[in-house]
Every structure is written in structure tokens, then in C-alpha cells.
N, C-alpha and C positions, 0 to 999 in steps of 0.2 A: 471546530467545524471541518469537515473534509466535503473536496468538491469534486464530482466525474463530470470529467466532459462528456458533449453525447458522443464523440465513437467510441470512449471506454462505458458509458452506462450502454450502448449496444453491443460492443465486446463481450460483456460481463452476461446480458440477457441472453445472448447467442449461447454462452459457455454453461450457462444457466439451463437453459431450455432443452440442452445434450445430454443432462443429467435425468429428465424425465421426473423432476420430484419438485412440484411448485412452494412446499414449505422449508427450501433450503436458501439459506440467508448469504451474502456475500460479506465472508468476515476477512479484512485487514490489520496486521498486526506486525510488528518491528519485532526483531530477533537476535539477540546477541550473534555474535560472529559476521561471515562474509567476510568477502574482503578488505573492509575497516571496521567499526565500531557494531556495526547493528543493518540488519539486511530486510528487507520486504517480502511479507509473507502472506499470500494470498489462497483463500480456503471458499468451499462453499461447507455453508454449517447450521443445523438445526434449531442447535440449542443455544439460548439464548440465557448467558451464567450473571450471577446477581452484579459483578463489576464489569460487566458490557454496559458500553453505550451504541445506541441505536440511532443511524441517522438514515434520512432519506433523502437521496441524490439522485434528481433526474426520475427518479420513483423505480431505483435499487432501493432496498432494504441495507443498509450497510453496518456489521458489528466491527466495536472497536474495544478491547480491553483497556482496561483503566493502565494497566504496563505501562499500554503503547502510544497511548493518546499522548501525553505530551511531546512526544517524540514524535508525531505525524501530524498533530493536530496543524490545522492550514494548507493539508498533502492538498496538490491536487494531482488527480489521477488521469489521464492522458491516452490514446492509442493513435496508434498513427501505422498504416504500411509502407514499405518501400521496395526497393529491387532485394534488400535482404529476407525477408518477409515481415513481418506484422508483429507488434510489442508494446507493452506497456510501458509508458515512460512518467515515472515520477518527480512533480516537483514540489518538493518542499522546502518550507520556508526557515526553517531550525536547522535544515541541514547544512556541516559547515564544510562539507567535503563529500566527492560522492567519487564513486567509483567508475572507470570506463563502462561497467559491464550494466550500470543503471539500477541497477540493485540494492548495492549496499552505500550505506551511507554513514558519516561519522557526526555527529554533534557536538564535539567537542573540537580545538584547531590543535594542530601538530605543532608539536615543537621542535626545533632544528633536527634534534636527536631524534624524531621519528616518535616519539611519547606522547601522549593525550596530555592535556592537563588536568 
């Protein structure tokens, strides 16, 4: 299950709404690289393919590929402004490491030597 708070499911409907196409879905998905194991990858997207899961948060449309799901499953998704400006902040529960930049995240724990196990 993935959860938006309401200023990211208002984020998202704002970002949404610029696009001018009301049957574009908000898909979420984890991505090898970044700057540890696997990074956040956020799309507006039509098509809805046979290993998506469909969730609704807040009454977002949210697609999740089957990839990614266990890797984000429990995210919850965040926005928040400040004097820097305005970002989405994720928190996930499987993450075992996450990066400065809020992005990227690792699931696995580092070993002395810098290696994933």
C-alpha cells in the first residue's frame, strides 16, 4: 500500500492539472542507480500495463509496477515548502539508507567496506 499526504495528493493534482489531459495516471516507480541502490521515479502516464498495480490515495490514481512495489510498498509520499522551495519528501519503510538529496535510497545495509550485502 502506498500513502500521499494531502499537500503531495495536492502537489500531484496541481502538476496534474498543467498537463491539460485528465486521463493521465500518476505512476511511481524505484530505479536502479542514483546515488545508492535504487532512486524515485515519478511520471504522469496513460497506460496502465498488465504488471501495474493501481492504487487510490487521497483520490490520486496512483500506478505501481510490480519491479517496484516491494521496494516502495508502505512509501509514503510527502510535500512540504520551505525558504529553499517546495519538494517531495519520501518516506519509506524498507529503506535502509537514503541519500542527502532525498531521492535515492538503498535496501540493503552497507558494509564497512562500502558493499551492499
Amino acid at each position: 500500500m502506498i500513502h500521499l499526504s494531502h499537500a503531495a495528493s495536492s502537489e500531484v493534482s496541481r502538476l496534474k492539472a498543467k498537463r491539460n489531459d485528465p486521463g493521465l495516471l500518476f505512476r511511481l516507480s524505484a530505479q536502479p542507480s542514483g546515488c545508492l541502490e535504487l532512486y524515485y521515479v515519478m511520471t504522469f502516464d496513460a497506460t496502465v500495463r498488465l504488471d501495474d498495480r493501481l492504487f487510490d490515495c487521497n483520490g490520486i490514481q496512483v500506478i505501481i509496477d510490480a519491479q517496484s512495489l516491494p521496494a516502495i510498498d508502505g512509501l509514503t509520499l510527502d510535500y512540504s515548502e520551505d525558504l529553499m522551495g517546495g519538494g517531495f519528501r519520501f518516506h519509506n519503510p524498507n529503506a535502509t539508507q537514503s541519500c542527502g538529496c532525498g531521492n535515492s535510497f538503498s535496501l540493503h545495509d552497507a558494509t564497512p567496506s562500502g558493499q551492499a550485502y
